[in-house]
N, C-alpha and C positions, 0 to 999 in steps of 0.2 A: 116917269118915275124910274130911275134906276132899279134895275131889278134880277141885272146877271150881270159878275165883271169875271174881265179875260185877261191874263195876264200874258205879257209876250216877252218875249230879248229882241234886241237893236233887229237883228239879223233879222225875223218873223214880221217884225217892221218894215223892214225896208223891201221884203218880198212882199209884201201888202200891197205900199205903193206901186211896184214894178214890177209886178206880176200881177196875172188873172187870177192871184189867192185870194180869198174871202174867208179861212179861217173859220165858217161855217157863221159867221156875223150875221147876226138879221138887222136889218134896219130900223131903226137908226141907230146911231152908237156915237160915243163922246172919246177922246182921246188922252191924254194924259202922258204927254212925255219928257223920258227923264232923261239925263246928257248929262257927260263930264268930257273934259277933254277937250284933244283938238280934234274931234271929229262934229262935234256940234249939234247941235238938232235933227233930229231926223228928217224935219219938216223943214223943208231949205227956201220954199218957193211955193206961192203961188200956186204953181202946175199941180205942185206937189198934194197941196192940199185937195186941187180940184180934183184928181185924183183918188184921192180919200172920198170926195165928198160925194162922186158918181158910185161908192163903193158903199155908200148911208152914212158916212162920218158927216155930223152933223156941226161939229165944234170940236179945236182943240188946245189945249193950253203946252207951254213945255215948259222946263224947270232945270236949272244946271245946277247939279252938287252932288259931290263924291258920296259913294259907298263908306260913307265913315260915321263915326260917333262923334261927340266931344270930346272923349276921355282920346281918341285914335290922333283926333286935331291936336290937340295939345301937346301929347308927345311923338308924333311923327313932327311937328314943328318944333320941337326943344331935342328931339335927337338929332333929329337931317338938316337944321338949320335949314327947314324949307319956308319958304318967303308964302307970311301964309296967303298972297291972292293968287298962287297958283292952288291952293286946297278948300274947296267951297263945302261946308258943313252945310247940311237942311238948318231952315232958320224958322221961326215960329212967322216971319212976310208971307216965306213959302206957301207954310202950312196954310195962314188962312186966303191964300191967294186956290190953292187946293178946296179949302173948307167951302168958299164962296161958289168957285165953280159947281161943285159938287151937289151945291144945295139947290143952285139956278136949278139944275137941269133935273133932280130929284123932286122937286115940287112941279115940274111941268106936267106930269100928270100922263105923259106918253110913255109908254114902256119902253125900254132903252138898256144898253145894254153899257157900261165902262172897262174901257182897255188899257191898261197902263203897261206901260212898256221903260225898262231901262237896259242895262247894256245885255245883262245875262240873264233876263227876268225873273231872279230870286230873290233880291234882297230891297232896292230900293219900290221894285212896283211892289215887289211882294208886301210892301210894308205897308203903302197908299192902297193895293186891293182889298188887305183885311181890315184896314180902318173903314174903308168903305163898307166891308160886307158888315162887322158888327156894327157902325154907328147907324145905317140902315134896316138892321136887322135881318139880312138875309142868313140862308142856309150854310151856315161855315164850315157843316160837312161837306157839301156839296164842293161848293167853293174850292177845300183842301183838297178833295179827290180827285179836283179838275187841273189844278195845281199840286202835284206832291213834290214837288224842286223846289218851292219856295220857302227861303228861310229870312223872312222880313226881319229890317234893319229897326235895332230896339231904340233908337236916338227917332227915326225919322216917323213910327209907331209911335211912341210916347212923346212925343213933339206933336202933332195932328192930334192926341188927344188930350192934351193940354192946351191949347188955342181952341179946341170943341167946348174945355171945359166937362168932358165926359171920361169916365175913367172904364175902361172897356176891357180891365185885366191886361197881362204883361204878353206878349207875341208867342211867347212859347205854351200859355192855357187853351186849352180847345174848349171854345164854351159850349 
């Protein structure tokens, strides 16, 4: 059962993998990462996960799409005549490809811990940590004191609880 999540940026990531950091992780733990750009995945390889997975990563999923809204798509694409398959919006695939994961490893019954990671770790993990902490119920004081940088993204928040079907108040309510 899901029952602490951690929020990280690219960087805390990649020192994970390639460093002796553990970030104070207890075992086991699930992954979640997010990627734009031409830098890609965090998780490039094989090694890389193996790596993770000597470190208690047990599983992880990634997901590519910009720090944006709909409303930011629409006109960064009607102002900049940007070609939009360079601008990936969170999609409601996403979400329940997130929602799925999430539930696998929430009904397993092991205490576990989720780490979402995106570039700066404020706005898109911020957004997937606090869906996770209210649709689970966990402590979202907790949570916020552990994370006070995070300012989760209200498209990719109300996306994940629209595909839940749950309506879990707007990213800025502290419930």
């Amino acid at each position: 059962m899901i029952n602490n999540i951690r929020v990280f940026s690219r960087y805390s990531t990649e020192k994970l993998i390639s460093t002796e950091a553990t970030w104070g992780l207890k075992s086991p733990w699930i992954l979640i990462s997010i990627y734009s750009g031409s830098k890609g995945p965090v998780i490039k390889a094989e090694l890389d996960f193996d790596t993770l997975n000597a470190k208690g990563c047990i599983d992880y999923k990634a997901f590519e799409f910009h720090d944006i809204t709909m409303k930011d798509f629409v006109r960064l694409k009607k102002e900049y005549h940007t070609k939009s398959d360079k601008l990936k919006v969170f999609t409601k695939s996403q979400a329940k490809k997130i929602l799925s994961f999430l539930k696998q490893y929430h009904k397993d019954g092991m205490d576990m811990t989720l780490v979402v990671h995106c570039e700066a770790g404020v706005s898109r993990s911020g957004a997937v940590g606090l869906f996770a902490c209210r649709f689970f119920g966990l402590d979202e004081c907790r949570f916020r004191a552990m994370h006070p940088v995070i300012n989760p993204n209200p498209h990719v928040f109300d996306t994940l609880c629209s595909v839940a079907r749950v309506k879990l108040g707007s990213v800025e309510d502290v419930l």
